[in-house]
C-alpha positions as CSV (number, residue, x, y, z in Angstrom):
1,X,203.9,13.8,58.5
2,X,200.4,14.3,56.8
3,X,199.2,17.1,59.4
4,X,202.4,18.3,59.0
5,X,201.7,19.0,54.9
6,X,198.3,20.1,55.5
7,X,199.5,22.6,57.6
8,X,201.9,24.1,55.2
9,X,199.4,23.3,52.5
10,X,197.0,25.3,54.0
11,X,199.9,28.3,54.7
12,X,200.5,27.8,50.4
13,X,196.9,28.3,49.5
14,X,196.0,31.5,48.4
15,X,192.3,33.1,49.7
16,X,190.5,32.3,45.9
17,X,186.5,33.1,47.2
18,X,183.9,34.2,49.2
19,X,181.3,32.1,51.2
20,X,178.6,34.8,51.8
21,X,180.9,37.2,53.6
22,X,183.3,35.1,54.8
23,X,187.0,34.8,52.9
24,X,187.2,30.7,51.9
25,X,191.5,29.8,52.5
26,X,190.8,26.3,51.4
27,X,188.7,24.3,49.1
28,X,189.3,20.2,49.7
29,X,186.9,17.1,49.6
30,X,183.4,18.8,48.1
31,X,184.1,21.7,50.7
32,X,184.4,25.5,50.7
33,X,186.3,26.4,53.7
34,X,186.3,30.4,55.1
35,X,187.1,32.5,58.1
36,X,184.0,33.5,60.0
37,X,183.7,35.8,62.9
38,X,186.4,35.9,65.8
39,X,185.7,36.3,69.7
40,X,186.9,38.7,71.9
41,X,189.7,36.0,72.8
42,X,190.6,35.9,69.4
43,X,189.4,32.7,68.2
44,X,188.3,32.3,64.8
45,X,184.9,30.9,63.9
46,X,186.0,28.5,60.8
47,X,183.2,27.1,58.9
48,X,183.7,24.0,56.4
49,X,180.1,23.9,53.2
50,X,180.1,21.1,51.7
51,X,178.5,19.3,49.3
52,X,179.0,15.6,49.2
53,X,178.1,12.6,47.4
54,X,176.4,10.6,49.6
55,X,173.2,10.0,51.2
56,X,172.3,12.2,54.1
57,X,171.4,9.3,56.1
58,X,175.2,7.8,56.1
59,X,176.5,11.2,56.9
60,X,174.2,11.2,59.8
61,X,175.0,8.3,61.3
62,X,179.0,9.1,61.0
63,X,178.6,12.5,63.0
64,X,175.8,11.4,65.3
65,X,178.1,9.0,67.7
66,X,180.8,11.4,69.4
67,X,182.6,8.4,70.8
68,X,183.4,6.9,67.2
69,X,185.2,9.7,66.6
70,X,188.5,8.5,67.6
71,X,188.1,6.1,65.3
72,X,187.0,8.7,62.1
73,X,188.9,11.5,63.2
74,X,192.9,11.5,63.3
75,X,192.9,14.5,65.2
76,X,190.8,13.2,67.9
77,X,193.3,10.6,69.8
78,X,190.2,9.5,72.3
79,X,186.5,9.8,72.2
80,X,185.0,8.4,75.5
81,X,181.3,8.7,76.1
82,X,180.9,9.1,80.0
83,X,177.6,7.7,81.9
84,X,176.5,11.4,82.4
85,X,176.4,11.9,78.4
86,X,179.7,14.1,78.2
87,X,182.2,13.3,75.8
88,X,185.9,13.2,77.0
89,X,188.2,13.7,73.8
90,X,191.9,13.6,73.6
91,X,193.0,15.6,70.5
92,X,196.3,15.4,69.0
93,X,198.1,17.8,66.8
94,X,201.7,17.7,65.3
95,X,204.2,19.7,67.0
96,X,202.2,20.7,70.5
97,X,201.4,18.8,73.5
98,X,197.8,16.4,73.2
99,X,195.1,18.8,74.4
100,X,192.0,17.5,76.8
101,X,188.4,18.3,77.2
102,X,185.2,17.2,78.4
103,X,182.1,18.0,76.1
104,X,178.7,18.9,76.4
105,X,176.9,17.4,73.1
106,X,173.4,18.9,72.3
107,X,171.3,16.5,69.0
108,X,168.7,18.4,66.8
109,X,166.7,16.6,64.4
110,X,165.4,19.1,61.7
111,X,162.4,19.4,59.8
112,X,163.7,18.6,56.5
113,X,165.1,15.1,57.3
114,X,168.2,16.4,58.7
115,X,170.3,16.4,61.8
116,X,172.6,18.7,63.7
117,X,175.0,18.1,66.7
118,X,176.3,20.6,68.6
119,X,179.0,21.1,71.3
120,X,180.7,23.1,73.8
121,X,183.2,22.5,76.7
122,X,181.1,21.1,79.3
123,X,180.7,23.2,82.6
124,X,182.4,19.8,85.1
125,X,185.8,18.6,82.7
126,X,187.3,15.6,84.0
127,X,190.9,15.3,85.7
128,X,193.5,16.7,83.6
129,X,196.3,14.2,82.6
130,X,199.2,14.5,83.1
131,X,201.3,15.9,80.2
132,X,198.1,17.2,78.7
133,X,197.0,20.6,77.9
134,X,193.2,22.2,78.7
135,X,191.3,23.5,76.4
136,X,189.3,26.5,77.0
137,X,187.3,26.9,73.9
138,X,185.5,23.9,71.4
139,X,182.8,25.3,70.2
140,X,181.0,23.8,66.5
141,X,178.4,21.9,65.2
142,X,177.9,19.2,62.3
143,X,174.8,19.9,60.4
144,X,173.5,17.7,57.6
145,X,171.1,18.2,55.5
146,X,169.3,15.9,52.4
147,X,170.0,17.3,49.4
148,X,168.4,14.7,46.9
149,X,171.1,12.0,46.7
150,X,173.6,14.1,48.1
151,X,174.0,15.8,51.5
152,X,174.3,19.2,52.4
153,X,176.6,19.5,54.9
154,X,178.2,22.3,57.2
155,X,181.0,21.8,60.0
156,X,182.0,24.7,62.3
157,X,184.7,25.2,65.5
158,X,186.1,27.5,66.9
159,X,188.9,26.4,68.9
160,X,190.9,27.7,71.5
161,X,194.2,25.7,72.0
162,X,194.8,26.5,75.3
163,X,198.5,26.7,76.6
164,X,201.5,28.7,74.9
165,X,200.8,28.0,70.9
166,X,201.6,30.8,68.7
167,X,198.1,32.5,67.7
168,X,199.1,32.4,63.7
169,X,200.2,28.6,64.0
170,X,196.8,27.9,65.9
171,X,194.8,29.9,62.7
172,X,196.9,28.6,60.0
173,X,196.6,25.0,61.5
174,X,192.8,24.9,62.4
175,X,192.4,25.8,58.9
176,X,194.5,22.8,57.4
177,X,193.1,20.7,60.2
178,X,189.6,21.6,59.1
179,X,190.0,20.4,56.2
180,X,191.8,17.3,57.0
181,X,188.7,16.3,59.8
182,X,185.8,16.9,56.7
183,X,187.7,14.9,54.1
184,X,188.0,12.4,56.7
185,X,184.7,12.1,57.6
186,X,183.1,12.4,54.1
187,X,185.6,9.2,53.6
188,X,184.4,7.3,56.7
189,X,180.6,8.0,55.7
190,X,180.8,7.2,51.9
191,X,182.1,3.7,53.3
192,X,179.3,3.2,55.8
């Protein structure tokens, strides 16, 4: 029922600013989130800026362990850390089948006191399951950086559903599942 409102919250919400030049479809939980570039495929590149109020150090250690994520993330059914370092994730969303991939995870500590993790569909997946989808493209990043007391932080995807899903219901949910995965895990690392 809740990814279910956020989708067609995020269908009500009007485009109300620019990020740079990027359109911003939703504002939610100390975040500015807009459309960046799409791929030849036509996936969208959706970025989440945020500002929160918490210490860059919590935020850090929520985003930095891929296999919590199951745990942070409601999206994100599974989160298994394999003894090669690739993540296998199980993501659910309302409506379609559970989608699989394996990820590649690449850590970045920055010069400021900050941290970025990246990702990307790793080149061996595991075994599909059965009754589970594929998914082509997972492509983002979390990047945090100190910002005093607060953190400076920036989430990106882009996201390729895989199977048959309406391109404009994979846009317009990506963009209310966006912002459902930052409030989230602003939530999880205010309480760690």
């Amino acid at each position: 029922m809740r990814r279910s409102a956020a989708l067609l919250a995020c269908l009500l919400i009007p485009a109300t600013a620019f990020a740079g030049d990027r359109k911003v479809v939703a504002e939610r939980a100390d975040c500015a989130i807009s459309v960046g570039d799409r791929d030849a495929d036509g996936n969208d590149l959706i970025i989440a800026d945020c500002t929160w109020p918490i210490a860059a150090d919590k935020v850090i250690k929520a985003v930095k362990s891929p296999e919590n994520h199951d745990d942070i993330l409601s999206s994100v059914e599974e989160s298994t850390k394999l003894a090669d370092g690739r993540v296998l994730q199980i993501h659910f969303a309302s409506g379609i089948s559970n989608r699989q991939v394996t990820l590649a995870f690449t850590d970045q500590d920055l010069a400021d006191g900050g941290f970025k993790t990246s990702w990307t569909v790793a080149p061996k997946q595991e075994p599909l399951r059965e009754g589970l989808v594929a998914v082509p493209v997972n492509d983002g990043s979390w990047e945090v950086r100190p910002d005093g007391a607060n953190s400076k932080v920036k989430y990106s995807l882009r996201y390729d559903a895989g199977g048959k899903v309406p391109t404009w219901l994979v846009r317009n949910f990506q963009k209310g599942g966006i912002a459902d995965l930052v409030e989230e895990m602003r939530a999880f690392a205010s309480k760690n």
